[in-house]
MIKOLVEX-715445 format. One record per atom (N, C-alpha, C): x, y, z. Coordinates in steps of 0.2 Angstrom, whole numbers, padded with zeros to 4 digits, always signed. Example, Ala and Ser with C-alpha at 12.3 -4.5 7.8 and 13.67 -1.06 7.14 Angstrom:
% residues 2
+0066-0028+0039;+0062-0022+0039;+0066-0016+0039;+0064-0011+0035;+0068-0005+0036;+0064+0000+0039;
END
This chain:
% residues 312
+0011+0015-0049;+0007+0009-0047;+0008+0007-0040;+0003+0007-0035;+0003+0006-0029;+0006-0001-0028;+0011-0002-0023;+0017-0007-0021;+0011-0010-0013;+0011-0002-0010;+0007-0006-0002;+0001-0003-0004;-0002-0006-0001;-0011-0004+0000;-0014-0007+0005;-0018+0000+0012;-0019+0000+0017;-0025+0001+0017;-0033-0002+0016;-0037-0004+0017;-0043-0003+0022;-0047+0004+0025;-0049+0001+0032;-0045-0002+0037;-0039-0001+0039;-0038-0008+0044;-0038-0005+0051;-0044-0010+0056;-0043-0006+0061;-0038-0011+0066;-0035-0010+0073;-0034-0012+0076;-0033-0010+0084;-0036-0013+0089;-0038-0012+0097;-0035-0017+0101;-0034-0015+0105;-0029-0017+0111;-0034-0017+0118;-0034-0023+0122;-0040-0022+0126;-0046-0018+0127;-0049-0018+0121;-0055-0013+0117;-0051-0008+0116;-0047-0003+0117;-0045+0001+0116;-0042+0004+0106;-0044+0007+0102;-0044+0006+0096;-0035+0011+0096;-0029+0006+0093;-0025+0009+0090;-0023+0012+0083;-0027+0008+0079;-0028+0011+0071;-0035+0012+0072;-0037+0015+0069;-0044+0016+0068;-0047+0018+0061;-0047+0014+0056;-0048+0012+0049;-0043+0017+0045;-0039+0014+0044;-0033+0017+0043;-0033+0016+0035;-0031+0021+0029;-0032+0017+0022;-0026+0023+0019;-0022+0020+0015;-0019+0024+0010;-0014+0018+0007;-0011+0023+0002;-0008+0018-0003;+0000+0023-0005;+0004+0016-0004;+0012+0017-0007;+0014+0016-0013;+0014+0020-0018;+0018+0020-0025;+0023+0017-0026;+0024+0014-0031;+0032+0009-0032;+0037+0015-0032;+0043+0014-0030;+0048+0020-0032;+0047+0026-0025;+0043+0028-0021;+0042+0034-0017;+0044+0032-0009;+0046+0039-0007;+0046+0038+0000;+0041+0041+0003;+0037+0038+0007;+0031+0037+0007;+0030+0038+0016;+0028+0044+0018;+0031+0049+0027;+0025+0044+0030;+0025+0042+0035;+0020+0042+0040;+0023+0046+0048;+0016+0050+0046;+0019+0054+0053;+0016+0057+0057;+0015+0058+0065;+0011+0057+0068;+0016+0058+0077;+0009+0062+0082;+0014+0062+0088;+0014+0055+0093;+0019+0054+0097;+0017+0049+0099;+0010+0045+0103;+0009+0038+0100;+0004+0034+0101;-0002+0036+0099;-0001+0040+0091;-0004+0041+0087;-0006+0034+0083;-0003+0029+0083;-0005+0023+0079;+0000+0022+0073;+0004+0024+0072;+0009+0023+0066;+0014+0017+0066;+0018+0015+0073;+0022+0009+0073;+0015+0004+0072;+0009+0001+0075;+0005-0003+0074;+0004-0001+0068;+0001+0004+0064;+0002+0002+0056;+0006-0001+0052;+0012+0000+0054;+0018-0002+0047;+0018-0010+0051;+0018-0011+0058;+0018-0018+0059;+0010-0022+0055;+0008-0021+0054;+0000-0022+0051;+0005-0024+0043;+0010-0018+0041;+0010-0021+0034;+0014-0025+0034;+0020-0025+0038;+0025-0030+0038;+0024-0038+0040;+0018-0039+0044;+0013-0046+0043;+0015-0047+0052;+0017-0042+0057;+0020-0044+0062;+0014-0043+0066;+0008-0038+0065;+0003-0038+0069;-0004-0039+0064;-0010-0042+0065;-0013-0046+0062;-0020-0039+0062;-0024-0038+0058;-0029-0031+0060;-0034-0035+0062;-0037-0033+0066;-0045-0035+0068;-0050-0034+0061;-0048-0028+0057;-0053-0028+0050;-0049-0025+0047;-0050-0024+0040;-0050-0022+0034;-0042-0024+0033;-0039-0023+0026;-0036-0027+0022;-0028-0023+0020;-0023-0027+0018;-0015-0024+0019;-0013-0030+0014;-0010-0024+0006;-0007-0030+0003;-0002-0025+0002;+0004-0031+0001;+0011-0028-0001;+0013-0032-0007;+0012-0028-0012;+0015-0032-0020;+0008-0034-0021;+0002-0035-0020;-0003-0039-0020;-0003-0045-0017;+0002-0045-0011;+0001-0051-0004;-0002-0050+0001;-0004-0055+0004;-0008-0054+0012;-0001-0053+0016;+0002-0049+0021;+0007-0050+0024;+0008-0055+0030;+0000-0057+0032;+0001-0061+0036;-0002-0070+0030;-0007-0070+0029;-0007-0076+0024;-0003-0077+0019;+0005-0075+0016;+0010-0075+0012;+0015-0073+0014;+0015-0074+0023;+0020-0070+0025;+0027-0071+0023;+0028-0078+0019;+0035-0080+0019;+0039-0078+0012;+0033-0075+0007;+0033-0073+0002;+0032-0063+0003;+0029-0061+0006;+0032-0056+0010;+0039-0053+0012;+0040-0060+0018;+0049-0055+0020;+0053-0055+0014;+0052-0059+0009;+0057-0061+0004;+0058-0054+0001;+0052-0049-0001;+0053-0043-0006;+0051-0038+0000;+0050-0037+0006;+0048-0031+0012;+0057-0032+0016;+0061-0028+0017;+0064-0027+0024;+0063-0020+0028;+0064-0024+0036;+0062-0019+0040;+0066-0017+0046;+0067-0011+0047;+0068-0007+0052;+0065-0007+0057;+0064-0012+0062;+0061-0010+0069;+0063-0003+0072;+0057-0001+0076;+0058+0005+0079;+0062+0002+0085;+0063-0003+0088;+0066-0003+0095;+0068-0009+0092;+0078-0012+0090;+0079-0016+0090;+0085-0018+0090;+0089-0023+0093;+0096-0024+0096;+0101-0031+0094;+0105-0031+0092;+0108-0037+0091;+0113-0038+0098;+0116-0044+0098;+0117-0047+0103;+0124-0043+0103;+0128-0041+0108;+0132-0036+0110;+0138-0037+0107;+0141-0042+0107;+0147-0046+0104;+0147-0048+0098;+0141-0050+0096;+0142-0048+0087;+0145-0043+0082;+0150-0047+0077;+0152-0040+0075;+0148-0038+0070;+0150-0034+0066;+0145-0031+0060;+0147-0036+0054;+0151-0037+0053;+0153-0045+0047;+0148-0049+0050;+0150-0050+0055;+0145-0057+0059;+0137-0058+0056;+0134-0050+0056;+0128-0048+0056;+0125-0049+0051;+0129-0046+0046;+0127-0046+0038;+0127-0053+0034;+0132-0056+0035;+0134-0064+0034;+0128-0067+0037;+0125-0067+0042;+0119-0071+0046;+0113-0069+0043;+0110-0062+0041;+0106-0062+0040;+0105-0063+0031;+0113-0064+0028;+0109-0061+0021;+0109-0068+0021;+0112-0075+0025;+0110-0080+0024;+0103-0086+0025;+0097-0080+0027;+0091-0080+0025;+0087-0079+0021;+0089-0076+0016;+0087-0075+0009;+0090-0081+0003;+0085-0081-0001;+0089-0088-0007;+0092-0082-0013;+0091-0074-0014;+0096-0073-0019;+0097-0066-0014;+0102-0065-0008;+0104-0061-0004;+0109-0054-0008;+0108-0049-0007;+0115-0044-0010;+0119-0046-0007;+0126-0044-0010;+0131-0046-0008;+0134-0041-0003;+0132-0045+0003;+0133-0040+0012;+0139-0036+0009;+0146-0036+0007;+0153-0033+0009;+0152-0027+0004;+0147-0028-0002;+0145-0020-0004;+0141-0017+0001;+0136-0019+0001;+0130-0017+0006;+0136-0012+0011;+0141-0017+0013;+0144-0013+0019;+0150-0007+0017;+0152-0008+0011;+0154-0002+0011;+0150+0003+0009;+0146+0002+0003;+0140+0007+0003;+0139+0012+0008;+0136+0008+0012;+0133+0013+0023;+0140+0014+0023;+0147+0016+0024;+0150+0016+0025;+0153+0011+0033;+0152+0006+0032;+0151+0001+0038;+0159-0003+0036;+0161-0004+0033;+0167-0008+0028;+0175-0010+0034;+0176-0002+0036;+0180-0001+0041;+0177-0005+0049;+0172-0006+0048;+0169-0009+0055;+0166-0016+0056;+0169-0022+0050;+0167-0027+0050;+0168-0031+0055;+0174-0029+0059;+0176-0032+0064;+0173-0031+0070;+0170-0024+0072;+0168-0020+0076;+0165-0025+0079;+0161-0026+0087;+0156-0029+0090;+0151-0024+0090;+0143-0028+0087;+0139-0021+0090;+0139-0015+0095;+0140-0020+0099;+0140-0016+0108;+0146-0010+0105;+0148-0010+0102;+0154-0005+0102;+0153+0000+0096;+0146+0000+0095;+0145+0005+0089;+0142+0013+0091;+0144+0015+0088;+0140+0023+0089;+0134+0024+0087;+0130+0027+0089;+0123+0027+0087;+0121+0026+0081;+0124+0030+0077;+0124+0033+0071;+0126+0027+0067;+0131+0023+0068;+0134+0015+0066;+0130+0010+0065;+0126+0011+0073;+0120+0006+0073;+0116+0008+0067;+0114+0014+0066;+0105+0014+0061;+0111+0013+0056;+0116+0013+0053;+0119+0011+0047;+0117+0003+0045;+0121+0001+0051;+0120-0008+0051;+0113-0010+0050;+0108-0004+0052;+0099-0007+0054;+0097-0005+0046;+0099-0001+0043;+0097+0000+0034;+0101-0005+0031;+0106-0008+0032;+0112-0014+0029;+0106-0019+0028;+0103-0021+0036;+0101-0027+0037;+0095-0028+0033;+0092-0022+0033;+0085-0021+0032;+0084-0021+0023;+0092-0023+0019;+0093-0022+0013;+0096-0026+0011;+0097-0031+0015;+0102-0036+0014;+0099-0043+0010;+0092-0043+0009;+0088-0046+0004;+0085-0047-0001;+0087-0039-0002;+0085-0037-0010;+0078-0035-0011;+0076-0031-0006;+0070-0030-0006;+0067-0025-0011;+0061-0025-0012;+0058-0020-0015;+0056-0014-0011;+0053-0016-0005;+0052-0011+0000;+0056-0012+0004;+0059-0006+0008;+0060-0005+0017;+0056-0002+0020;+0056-0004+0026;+0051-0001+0030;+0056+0004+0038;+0058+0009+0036;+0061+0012+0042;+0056+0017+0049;+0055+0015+0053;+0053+0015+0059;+0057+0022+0064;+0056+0025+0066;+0061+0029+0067;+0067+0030+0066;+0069+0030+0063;+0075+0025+0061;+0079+0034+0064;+0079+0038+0063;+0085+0044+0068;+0083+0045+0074;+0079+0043+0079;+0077+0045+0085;+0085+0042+0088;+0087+0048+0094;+0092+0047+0099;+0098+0052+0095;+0098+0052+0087;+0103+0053+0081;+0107+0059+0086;+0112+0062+0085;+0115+0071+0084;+0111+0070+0077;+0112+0077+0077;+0112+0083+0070;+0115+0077+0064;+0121+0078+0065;+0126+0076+0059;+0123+0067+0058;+0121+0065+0064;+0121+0057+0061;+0115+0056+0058;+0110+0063+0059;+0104+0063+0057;+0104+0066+0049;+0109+0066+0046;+0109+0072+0043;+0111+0067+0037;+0116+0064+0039;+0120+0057+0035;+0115+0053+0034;+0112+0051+0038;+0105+0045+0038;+0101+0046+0032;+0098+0053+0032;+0094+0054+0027;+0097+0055+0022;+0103+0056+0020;+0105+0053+0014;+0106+0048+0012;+0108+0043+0016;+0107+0037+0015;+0101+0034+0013;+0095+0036+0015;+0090+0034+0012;+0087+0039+0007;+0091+0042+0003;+0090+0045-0001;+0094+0044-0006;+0098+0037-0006;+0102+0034-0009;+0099+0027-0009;+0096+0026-0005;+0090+0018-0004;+0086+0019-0008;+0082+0026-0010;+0077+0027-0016;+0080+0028-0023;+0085+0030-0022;+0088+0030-0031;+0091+0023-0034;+0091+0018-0028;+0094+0012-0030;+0086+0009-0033;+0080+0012-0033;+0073+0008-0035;+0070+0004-0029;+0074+0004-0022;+0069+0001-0014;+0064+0009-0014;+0058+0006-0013;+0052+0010-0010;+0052+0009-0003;+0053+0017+0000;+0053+0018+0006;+0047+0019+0011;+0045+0016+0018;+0040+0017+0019;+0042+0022+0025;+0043+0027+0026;+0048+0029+0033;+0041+0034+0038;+0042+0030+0045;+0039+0033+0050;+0043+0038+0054;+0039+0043+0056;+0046+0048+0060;+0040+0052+0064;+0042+0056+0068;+0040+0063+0072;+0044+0067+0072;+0050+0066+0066;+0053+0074+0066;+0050+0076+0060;+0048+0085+0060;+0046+0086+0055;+0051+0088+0049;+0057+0089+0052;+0062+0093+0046;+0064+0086+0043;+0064+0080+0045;+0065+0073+0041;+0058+0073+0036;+0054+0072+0039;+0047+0072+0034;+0048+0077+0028;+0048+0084+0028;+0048+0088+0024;+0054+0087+0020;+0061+0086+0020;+0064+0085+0017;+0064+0079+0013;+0062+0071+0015;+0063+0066+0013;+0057+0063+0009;+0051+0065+0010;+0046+0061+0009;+0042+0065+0004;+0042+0060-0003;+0037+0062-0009;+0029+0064-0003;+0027+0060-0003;+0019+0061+0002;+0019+0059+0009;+0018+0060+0012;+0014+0062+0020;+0008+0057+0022;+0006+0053+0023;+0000+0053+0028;+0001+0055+0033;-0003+0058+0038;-0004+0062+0044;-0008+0056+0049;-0007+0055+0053;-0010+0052+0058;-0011+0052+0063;-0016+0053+0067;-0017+0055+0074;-0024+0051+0079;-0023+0051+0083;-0028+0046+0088;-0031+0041+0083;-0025+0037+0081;-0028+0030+0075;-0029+0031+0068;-0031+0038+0065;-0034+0037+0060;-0030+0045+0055;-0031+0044+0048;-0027+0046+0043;-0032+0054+0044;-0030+0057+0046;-0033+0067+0046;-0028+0071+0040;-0024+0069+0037;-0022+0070+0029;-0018+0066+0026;-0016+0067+0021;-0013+0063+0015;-0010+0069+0009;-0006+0070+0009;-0002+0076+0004;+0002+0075+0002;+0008+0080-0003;+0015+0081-0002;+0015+0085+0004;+0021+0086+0004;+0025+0091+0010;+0021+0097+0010;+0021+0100+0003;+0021+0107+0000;+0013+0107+0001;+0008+0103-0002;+0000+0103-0001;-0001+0103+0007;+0002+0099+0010;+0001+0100+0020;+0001+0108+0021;+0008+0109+0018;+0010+0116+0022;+0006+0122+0020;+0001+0119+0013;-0004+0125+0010;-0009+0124+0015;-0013+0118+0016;-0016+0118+0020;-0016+0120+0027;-0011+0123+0031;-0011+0123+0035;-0015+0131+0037;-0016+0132+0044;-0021+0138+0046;-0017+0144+0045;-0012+0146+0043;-0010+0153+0040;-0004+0150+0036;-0001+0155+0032;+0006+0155+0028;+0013+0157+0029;+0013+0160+0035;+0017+0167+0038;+0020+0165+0045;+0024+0165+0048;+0027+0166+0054;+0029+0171+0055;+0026+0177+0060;+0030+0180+0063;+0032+0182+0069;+0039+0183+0070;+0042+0183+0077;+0046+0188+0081;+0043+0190+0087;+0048+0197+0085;+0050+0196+0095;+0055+0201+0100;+0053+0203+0106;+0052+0209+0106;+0046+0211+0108;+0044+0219+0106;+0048+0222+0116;+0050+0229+0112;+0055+0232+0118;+0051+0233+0124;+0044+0233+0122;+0040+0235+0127;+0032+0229+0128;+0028+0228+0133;+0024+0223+0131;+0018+0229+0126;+0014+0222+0124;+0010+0225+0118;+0005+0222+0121;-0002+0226+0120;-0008+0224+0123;-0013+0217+0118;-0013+0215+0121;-0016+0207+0121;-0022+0207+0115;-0026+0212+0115;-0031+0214+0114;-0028+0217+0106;-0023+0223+0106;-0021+0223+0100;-0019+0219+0097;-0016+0215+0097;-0015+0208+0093;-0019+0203+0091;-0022+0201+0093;-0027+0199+0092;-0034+0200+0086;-0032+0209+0086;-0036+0213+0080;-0032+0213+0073;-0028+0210+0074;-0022+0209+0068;-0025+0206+0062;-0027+0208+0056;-0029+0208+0051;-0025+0200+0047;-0026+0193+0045;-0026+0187+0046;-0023+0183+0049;-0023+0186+0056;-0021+0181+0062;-0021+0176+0064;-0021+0169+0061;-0023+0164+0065;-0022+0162+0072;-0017+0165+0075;-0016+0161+0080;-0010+0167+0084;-0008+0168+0091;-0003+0173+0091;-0002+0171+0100;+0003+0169+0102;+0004+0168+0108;+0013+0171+0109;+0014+0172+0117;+0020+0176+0120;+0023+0169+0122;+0028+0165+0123;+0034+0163+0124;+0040+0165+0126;+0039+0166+0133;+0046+0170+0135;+0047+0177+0134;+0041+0181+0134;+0043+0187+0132;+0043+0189+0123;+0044+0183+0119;+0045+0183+0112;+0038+0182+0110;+0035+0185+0105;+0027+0186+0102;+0029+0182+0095;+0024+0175+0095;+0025+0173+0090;+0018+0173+0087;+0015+0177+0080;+0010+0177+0077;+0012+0173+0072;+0004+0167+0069;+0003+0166+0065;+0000+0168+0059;+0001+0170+0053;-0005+0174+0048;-0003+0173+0041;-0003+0181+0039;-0002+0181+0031;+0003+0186+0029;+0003+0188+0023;+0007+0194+0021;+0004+0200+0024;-0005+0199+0024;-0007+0207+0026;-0006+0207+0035;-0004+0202+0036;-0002+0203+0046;+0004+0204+0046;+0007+0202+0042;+0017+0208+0043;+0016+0214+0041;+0011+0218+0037;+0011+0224+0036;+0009+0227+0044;+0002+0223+0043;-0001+0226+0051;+0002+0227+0058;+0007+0220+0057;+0013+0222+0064;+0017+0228+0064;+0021+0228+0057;+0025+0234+0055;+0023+0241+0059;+0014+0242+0055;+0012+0248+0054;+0010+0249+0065;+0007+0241+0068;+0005+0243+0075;+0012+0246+0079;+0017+0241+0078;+0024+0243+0083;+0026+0250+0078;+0024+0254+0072;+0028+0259+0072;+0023+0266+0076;+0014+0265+0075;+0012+0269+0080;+0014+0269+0088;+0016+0264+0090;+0017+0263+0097;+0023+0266+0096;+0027+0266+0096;+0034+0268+0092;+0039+0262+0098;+0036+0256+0096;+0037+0250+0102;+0045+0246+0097;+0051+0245+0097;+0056+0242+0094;+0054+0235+0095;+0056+0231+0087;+0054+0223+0087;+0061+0220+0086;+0063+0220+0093;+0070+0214+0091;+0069+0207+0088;+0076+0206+0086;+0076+0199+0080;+0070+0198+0077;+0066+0202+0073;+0061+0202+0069;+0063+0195+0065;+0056+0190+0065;+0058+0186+0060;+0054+0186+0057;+0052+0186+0050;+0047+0181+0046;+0046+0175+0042;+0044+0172+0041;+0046+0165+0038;+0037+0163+0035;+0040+0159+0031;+0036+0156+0028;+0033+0150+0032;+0026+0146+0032;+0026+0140+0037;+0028+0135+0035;+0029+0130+0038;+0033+0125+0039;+0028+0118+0040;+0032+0114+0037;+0025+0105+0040;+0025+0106+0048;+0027+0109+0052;+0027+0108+0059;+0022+0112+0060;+0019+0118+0057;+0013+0124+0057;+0008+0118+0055;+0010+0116+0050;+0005+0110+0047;+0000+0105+0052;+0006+0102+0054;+0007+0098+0058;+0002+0098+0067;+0005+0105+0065;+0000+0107+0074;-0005+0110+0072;-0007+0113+0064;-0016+0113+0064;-0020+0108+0062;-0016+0102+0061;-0019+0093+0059;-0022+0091+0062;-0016+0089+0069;-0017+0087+0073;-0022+0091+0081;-0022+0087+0084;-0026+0090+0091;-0021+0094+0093;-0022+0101+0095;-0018+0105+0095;-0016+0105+0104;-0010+0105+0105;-0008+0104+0112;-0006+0111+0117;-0005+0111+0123;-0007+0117+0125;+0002+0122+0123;+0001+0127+0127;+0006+0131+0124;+0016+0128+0125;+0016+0124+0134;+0021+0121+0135;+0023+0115+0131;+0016+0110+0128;+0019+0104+0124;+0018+0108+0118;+0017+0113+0115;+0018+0115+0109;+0026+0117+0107;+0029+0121+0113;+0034+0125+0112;+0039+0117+0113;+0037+0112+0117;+0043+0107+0118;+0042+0103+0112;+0036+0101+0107;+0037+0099+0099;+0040+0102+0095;+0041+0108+0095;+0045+0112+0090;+0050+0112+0093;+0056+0112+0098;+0060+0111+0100;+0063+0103+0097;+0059+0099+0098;+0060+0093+0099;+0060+0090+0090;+0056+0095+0088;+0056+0094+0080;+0064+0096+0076;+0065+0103+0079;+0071+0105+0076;+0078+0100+0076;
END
C-alpha cells in the first residue's frame, strides 16, 4: 500500500519549471531511490513531500495527508534529512537529541537512538567537533527521533570517504528493517543500486523511468562493457562495425565499447586478425550508471567520464 503519493506536481521558479509533473508512488516498508543529476528536480520534489515547498499544481499525500494543509500532522509521522543542514557549533550531540525529540508528544527514547548510530560515545561531543561521517549519524538520529513512519534522506553521503559511506548505508538498511519507509535521494549510482527496492529516474523536472535497480539496468542501451588498451591504435571505422555495439569511445588511450555477448566475441576475433594485444581486458556486465547515462541527456565525453568517476 502506497504510504507517499506524487501526483502531477509541477513546480517553477521565476517561470522557470523545476518539477515538471512529477507523479509516482512510495510503498509502506521500501526504500524508495530518487535519482537524478544535478538540478534535475529531485531536492524540490522531496521538499513538495515533506510540506516545505508548496506545488503550483497537482497533488502530494503522505499517509493520506496534504503535507502542506496537515502539515502539523505530517512532521508528526515524516522525518527529514535535509540535503544542506547545520546545528549550532557548540551543541553537543546529547544536546541535540534531547531538544529535538522534545518536539514530539511520543519521542523514541534519544539515548537508544544514540547508541544504535553508534553516537553513544559522543554525547558530550559538540557538533563543530564531529566527523563527517558522525554528522550524517546524528542527521538519521534526528530524523528518527519521532517515531516516524517515514524519513526522508536527501543526500544524505555527499562529501562521505568510502568507509563512511559504506557504514551509512547500513544504517539505512537497518532504518528499513526497523519498519521506517525510506525516501532516499542520491547521485551516487553504486548507493542507488545497492540500497533501493525502486528507482524513479529524473531528469530536467520530470520522471523518464520508474523501476527496480535490475529493470533500469535491462533497459539500458546494451548489457556488456567492454574495456580493453589495445597495444596498438585500432581504426575508428573498425569498431564501429562491431556487431551490437551501442556506443564505443577512446578515454585516454583505453577503448571502451558498449554492447552484448555477440560484441566480445567480435572484439576477440578483430584484435586476434590484427594480431593487436588487449591489455587489462575487461568485461562486465552493465551497471545503473550504463542506465543511467542512456535515461538521461547524455553528456559529452569529459562530463561522462567525470560521472563515472564521481559515481564510484
Amino acid at each position: 500500500m502506497a504510504i507517499i503519493e506524487v501526483d502531477g506536481v509541477h513546480k517553477a521558479y521565476a517561470g522557470r519549471p523545476a518539477v515538471d509533473g512529477v507523479s509516482f508512488a512510495v510503498d509502506e516498508g521500501e526504500i524508495f531511490g530518487i535519482l537524478g543529476p544535478n538540478g534535475a528536480g529531485k531536492t524540490t520534489t522531496v521538499e513538495c513531500v515533506e510540506g516545505l515547498r508548496v506545488p503550483d499544481s497537482g497533488t502530494v499525500r503522505v499517509a493520506g495527508l496534504d503535507p502542506v494543509a496537515d502539515h502539523d500532522r505530517v512532521t508528526l509521522l515524516l522525518g527529514a534529512q535535509l540535503q544542506e543542514s547545520e546545528l549550532q557549533p557548540k551543541i553537543t550531540v546529547g544536546e541535540a537529541l534531547e531538544l529535538y525529540s522534545a518536539f514530539y508528544p511520543n519521542p523514541a527514547d534519544w539515548r537508544s537512538q544514540a547508541e544504535r548510530l553508534g553516537l553513544h560515545t559522543k554525547l558530550t561531543t559538540r557538533f563543530g567537533q564531529l566527523s563527517g561521517g558522525q554528522k550524517q549519524r546524528l542527521s538519521i538520529a534526528l530524523a528518527l527521533v519521532g517515531n516516524p513512519r517515514v524519513v526522508v534522506l536527501d543526500e544524505l553521503t555527499t562529501g562521505l570517504d568510502p568507509r563512511a559511506r559504506r557504514d551509512t548505508w547500513q544504517l539505512i538498511e537497518e532504518v528499513r528493517e526497523s519498519g521506517v519507509t525510506v525516501l532516499l535521494v542520491t547521485h551516487f549510482m553504486e548507493e542507488a543500486q545497492r540500497l533501493c527496492d525502486r528507482i524513479a529516474v529524473i531528469d530536467k523536472g520530470r520522471v523518464v523511468a520508474l523501476d527496480t535497480p535490475s529493470g533500469l539496468i535491462a533497459k539500458a542501451g546494451s548489457s556488456t562493457v567492454i574495456s580493453f588498451t589495445p597495444s596498438q591504435p585500432l581504426d575508428d571505422a573498425e569498431l564501429a562495425r562491431l556487431p551490437g555495439a551501442a556506443s564505443c569511445e577512446s578515454r585516454n588511450g583505453r577503448i571502451v565499447i558498449n554492447g552484448n555477448d555477440e560484441t566480445v566475441n567480435a572484439v576477440i576475433s578483430l584484435l586476434a586478425r590484427l594480431r593487436i594485444t588487449a591489455h587489462q581486458l575487461r568485461v562486465a556486465e552493465a551497471t545503473l550508471d550504463d542506465a543511467f547515462l542512456d535515461l538521461t541527456e547524455h553528456p559529452g565525453p569529459a562530463e561522462r567520464h567525470a560521472l563515472t568517476e564521481r559515481a564510484v
